[in-house]
N, CA, C and O of each residue as an XYZ file, in Angstrom:
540
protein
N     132.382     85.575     39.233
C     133.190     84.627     39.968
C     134.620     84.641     39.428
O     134.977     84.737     38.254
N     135.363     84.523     40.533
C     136.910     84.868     40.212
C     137.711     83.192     39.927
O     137.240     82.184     40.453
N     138.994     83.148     38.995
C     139.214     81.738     38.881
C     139.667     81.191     40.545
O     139.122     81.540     41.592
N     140.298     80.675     40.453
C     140.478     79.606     41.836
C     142.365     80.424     41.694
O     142.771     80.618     40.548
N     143.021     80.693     42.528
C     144.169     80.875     42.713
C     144.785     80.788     44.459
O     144.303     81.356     45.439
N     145.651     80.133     44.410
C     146.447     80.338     45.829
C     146.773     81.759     46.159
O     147.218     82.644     45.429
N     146.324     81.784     47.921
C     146.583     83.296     48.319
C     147.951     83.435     48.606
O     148.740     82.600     49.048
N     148.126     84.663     48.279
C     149.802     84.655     48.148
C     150.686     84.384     49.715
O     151.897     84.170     49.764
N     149.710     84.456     51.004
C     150.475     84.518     52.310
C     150.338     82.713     52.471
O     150.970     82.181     53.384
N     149.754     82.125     51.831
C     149.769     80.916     51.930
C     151.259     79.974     51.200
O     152.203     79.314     51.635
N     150.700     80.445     49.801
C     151.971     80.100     48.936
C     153.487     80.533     49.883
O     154.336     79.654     50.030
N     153.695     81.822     50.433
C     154.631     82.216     51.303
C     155.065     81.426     52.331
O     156.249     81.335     52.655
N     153.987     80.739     52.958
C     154.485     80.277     54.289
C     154.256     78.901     54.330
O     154.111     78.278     55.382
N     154.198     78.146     52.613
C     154.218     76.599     52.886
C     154.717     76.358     51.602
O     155.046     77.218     50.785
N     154.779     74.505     51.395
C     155.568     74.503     50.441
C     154.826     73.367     49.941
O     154.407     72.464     50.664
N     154.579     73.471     47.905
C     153.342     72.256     47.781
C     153.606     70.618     48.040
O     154.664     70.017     48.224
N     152.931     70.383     48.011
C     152.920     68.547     48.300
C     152.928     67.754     47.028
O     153.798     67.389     46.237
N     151.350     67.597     47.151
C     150.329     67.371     46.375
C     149.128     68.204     45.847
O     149.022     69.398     46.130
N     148.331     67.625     45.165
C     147.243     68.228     44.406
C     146.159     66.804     44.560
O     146.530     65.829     43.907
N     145.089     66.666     45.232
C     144.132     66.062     45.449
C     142.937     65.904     44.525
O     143.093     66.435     43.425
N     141.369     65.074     44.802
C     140.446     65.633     44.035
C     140.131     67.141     44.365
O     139.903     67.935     43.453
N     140.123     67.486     45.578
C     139.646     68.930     46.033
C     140.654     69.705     46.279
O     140.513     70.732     45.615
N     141.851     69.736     47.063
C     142.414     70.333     47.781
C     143.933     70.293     47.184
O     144.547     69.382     46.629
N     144.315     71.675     47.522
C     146.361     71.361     47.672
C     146.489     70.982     48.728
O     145.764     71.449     49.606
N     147.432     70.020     49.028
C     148.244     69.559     50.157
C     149.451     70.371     50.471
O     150.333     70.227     49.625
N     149.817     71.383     51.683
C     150.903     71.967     51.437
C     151.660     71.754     53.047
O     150.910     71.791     54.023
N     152.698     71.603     53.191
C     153.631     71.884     53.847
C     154.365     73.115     54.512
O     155.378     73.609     54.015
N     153.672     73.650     55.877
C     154.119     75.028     56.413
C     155.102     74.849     56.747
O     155.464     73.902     57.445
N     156.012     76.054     56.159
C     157.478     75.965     56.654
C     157.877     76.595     58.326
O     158.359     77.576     58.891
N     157.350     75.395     58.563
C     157.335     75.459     60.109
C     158.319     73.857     60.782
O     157.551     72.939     61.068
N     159.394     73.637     60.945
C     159.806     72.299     60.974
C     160.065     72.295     63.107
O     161.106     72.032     63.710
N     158.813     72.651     63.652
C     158.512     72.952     64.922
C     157.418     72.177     65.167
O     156.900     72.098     66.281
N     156.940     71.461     63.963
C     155.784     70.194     63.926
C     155.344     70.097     62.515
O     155.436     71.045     61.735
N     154.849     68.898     62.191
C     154.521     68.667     61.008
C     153.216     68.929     60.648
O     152.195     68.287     60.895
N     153.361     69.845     60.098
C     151.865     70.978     59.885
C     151.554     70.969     58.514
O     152.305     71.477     57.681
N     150.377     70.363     58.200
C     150.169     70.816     56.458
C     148.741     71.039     56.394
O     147.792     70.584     57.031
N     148.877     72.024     55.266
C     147.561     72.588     55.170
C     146.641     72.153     53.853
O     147.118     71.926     52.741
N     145.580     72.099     54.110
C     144.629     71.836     52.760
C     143.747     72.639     52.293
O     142.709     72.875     52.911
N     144.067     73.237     50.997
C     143.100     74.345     50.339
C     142.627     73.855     49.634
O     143.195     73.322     48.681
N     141.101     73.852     49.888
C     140.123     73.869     48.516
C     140.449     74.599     47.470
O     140.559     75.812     47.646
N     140.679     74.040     46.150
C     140.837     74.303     45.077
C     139.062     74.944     44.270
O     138.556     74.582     43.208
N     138.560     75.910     45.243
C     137.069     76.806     44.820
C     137.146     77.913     45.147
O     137.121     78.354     46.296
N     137.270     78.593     43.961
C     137.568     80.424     43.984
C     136.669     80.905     44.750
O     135.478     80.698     44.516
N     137.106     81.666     45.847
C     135.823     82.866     46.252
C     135.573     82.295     47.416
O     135.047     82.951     48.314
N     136.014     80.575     47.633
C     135.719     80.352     49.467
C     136.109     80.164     50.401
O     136.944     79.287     50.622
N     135.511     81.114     51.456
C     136.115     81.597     52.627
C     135.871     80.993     53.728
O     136.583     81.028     54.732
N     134.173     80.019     53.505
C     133.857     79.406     54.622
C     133.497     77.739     54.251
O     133.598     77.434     53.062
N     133.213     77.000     54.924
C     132.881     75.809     55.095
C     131.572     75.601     54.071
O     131.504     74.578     53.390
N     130.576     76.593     54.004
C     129.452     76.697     53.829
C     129.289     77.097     52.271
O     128.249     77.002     51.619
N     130.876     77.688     51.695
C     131.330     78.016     50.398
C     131.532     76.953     49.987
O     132.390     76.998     49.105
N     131.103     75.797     50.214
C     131.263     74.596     49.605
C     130.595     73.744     49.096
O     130.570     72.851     49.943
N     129.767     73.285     47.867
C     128.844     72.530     47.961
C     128.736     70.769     48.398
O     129.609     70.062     47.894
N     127.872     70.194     49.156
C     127.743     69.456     49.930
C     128.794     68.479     49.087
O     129.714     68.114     49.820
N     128.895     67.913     47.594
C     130.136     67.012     47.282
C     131.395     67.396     47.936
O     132.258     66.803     48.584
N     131.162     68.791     47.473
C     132.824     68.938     47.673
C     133.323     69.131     49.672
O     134.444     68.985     50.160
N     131.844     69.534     50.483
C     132.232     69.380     51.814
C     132.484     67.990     52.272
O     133.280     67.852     53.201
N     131.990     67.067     51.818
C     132.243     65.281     52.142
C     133.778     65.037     51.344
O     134.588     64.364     51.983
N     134.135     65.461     50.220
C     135.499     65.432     49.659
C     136.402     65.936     50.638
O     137.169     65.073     51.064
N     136.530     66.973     51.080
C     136.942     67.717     52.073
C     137.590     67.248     53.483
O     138.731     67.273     53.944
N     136.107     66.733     54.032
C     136.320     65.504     55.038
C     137.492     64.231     55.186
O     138.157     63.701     56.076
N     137.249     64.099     53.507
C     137.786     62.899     53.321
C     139.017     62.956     53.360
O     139.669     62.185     54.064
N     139.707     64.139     52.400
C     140.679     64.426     52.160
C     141.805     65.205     53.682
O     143.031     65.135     53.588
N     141.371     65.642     54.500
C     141.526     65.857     55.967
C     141.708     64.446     56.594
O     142.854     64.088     56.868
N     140.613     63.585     56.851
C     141.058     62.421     57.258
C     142.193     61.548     56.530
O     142.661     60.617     57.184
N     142.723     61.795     55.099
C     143.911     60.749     54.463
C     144.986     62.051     55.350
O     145.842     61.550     56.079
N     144.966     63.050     55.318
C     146.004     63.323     55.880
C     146.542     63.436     57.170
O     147.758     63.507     57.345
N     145.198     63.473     58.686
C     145.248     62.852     59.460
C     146.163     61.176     59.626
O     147.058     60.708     60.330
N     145.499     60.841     58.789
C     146.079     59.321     59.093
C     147.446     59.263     58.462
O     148.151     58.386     58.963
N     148.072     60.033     57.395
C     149.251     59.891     56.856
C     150.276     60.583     58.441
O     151.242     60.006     58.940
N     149.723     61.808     58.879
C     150.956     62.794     59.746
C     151.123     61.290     61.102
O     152.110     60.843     61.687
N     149.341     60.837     61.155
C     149.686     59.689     62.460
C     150.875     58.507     62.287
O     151.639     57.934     63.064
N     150.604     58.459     60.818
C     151.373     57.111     60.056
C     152.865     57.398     60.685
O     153.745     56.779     61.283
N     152.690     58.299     60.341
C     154.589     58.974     59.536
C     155.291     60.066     61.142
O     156.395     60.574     61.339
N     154.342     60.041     61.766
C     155.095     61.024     63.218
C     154.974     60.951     64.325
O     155.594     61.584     65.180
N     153.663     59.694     64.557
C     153.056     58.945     65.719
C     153.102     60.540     66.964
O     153.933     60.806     67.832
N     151.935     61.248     66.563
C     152.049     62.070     67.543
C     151.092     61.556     68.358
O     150.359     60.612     68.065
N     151.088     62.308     69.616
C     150.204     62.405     71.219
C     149.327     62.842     70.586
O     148.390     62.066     70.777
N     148.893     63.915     69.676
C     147.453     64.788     69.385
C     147.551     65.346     67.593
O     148.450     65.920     66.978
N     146.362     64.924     67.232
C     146.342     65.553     65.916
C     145.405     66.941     66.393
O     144.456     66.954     67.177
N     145.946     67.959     65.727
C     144.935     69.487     65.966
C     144.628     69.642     64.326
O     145.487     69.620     63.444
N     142.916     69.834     64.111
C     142.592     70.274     62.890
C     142.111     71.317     63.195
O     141.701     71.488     64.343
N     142.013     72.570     61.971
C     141.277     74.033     62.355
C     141.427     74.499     61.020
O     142.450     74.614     60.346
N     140.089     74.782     60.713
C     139.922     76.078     60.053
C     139.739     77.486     60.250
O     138.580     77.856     60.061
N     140.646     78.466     60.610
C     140.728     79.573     60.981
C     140.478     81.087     60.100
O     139.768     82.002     60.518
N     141.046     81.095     59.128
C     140.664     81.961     58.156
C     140.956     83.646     58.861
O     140.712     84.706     58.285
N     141.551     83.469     60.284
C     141.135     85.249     60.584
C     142.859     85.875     59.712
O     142.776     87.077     59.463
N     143.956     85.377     59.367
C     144.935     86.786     58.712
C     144.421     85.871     57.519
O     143.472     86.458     56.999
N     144.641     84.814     56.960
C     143.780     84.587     55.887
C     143.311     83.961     55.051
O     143.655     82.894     54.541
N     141.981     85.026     54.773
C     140.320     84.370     54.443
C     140.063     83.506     53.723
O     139.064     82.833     53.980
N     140.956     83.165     52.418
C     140.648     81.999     51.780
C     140.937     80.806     52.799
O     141.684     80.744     53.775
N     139.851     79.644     52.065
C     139.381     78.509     52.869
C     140.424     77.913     52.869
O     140.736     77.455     51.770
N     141.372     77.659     54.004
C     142.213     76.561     54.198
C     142.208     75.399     55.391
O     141.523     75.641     56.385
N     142.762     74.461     55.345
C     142.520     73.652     56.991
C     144.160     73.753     57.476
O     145.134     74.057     56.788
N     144.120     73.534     58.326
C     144.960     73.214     59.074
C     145.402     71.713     59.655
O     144.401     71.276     60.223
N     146.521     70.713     59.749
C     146.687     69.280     59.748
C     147.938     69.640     60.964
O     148.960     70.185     60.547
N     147.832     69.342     62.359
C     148.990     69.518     62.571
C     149.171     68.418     63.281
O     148.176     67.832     63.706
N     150.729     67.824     63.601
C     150.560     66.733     64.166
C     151.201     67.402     65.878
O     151.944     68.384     65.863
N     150.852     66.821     67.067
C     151.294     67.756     67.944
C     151.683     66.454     69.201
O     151.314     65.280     69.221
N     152.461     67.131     70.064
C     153.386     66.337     71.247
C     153.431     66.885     72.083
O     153.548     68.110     72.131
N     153.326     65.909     73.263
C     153.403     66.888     74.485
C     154.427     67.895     75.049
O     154.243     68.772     75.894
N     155.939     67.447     74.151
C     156.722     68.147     74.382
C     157.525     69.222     73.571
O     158.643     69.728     73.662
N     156.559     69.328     72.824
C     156.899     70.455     71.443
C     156.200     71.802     72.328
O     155.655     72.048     73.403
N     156.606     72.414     71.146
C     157.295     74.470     71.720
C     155.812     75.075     72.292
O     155.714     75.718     73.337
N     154.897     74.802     71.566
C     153.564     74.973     72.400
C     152.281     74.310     73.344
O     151.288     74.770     73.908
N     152.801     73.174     73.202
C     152.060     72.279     74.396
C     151.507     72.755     75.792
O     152.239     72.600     76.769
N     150.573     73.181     75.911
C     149.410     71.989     75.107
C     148.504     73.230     74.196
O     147.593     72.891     73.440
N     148.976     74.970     74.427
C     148.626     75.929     73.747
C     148.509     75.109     72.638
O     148.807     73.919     72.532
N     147.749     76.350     71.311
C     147.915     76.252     70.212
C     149.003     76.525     69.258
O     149.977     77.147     69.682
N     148.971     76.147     68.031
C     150.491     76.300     67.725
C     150.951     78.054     67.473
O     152.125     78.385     67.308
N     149.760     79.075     67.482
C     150.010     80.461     66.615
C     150.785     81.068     68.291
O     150.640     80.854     69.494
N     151.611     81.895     67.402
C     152.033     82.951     68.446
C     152.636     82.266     69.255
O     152.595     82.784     70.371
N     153.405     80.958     69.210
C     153.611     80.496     70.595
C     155.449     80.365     70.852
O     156.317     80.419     71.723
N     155.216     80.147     69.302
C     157.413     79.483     69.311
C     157.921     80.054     67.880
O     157.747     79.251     66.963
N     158.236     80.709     67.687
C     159.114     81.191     66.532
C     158.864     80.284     65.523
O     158.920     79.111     65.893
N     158.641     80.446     64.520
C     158.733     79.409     63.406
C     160.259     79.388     62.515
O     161.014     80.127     61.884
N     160.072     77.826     63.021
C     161.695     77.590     62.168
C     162.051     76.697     61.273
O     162.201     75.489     61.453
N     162.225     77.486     60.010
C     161.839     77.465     58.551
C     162.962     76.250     58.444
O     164.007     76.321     59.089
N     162.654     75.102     57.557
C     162.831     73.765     57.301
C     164.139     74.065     56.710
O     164.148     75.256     56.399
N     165.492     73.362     56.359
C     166.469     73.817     56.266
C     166.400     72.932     54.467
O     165.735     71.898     54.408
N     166.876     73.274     53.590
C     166.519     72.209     52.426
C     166.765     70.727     52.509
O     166.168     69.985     51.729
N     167.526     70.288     53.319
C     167.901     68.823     53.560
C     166.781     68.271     54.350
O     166.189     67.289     53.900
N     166.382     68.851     55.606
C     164.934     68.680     55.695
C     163.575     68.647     55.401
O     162.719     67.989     55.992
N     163.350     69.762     53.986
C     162.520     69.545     53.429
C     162.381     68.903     52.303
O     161.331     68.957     51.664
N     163.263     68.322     51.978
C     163.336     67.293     50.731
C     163.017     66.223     51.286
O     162.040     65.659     50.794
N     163.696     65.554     52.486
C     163.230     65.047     53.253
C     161.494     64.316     53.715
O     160.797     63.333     53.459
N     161.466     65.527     54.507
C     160.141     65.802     55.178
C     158.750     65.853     53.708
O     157.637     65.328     53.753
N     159.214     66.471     52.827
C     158.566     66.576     51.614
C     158.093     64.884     50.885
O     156.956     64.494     50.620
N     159.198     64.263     50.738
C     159.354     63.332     50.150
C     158.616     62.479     51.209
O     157.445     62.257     50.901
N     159.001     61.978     52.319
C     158.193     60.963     53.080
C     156.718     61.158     53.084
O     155.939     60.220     53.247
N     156.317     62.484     52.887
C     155.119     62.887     52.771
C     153.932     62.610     51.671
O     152.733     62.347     51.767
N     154.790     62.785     50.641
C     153.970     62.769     49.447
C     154.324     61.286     49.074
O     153.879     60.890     47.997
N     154.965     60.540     49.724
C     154.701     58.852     49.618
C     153.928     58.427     50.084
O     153.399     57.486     49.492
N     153.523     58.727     51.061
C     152.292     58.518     51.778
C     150.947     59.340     51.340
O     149.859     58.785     51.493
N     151.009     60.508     50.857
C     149.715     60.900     50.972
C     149.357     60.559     49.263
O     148.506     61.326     48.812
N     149.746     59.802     48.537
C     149.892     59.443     47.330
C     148.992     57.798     47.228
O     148.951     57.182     46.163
């Protein structure tokens, strides 16, 4: 068994939050919706099922505080959760908050609108309101 490490296309395309009982909280540098992702902090898993039953109810839990923080903090039309794993395999979720009139509505968010990377005044920002809340 390998230690637990962040995959490097993840670390690439978000920015950290927090650190949970289970999960990183991270921030995709995507400022096209407020998207954050949660990785189980358990080396080697790829699926739901890579999880043992504590840590799948932790999981849950930890998905729903951040559900309710993106609702708190962005009052969207639709929360979209997904675990996808196909470019990649380590176990992550997906938190996005979504509107009817954002770049992919009512599509999903991949492939749909250019991603446009948070400018630093925004993500200090966007960062900070975040981790007040999910704290």
């Amino acid at each position: 068994m390998n230690a637990w490490q962040l995959d490097p296309q993840l670390a690439n395309d978000s920015h950290p939050l927090i650190s949970g009982g289970l999960c990183d909280v991270r921030l995709m540098d995507d400022a096209n919706y407020p998207w954050l992702i949660l990785v189980p902090r358990v080396a080697d898993a790829c699926e739901l099922f890579d999880l043992n039953a504590n840590q799948r109810r932790t999981l849950i839990e930890e998905i729903t505080d951040t559900e309710n923080a993106l609702k708190d903090l962005f009052a969207p039309d639709k929360l979209n959760v997904a675990a996808l794993g196909n470019m990649v395999p380590q176990l992550h979720v997906h938190v996005i908050a979504r509107y009817t009139s954002d770049p992919a509505w009512p599509s999903p968010v991949w492939g749909r609108a250019q991603a446009r990377p948070y400018t630093p005044e925004q993500l200090s920002e966007r960062s900070r309101r975040l981790i007040e809340r999910l704290r």
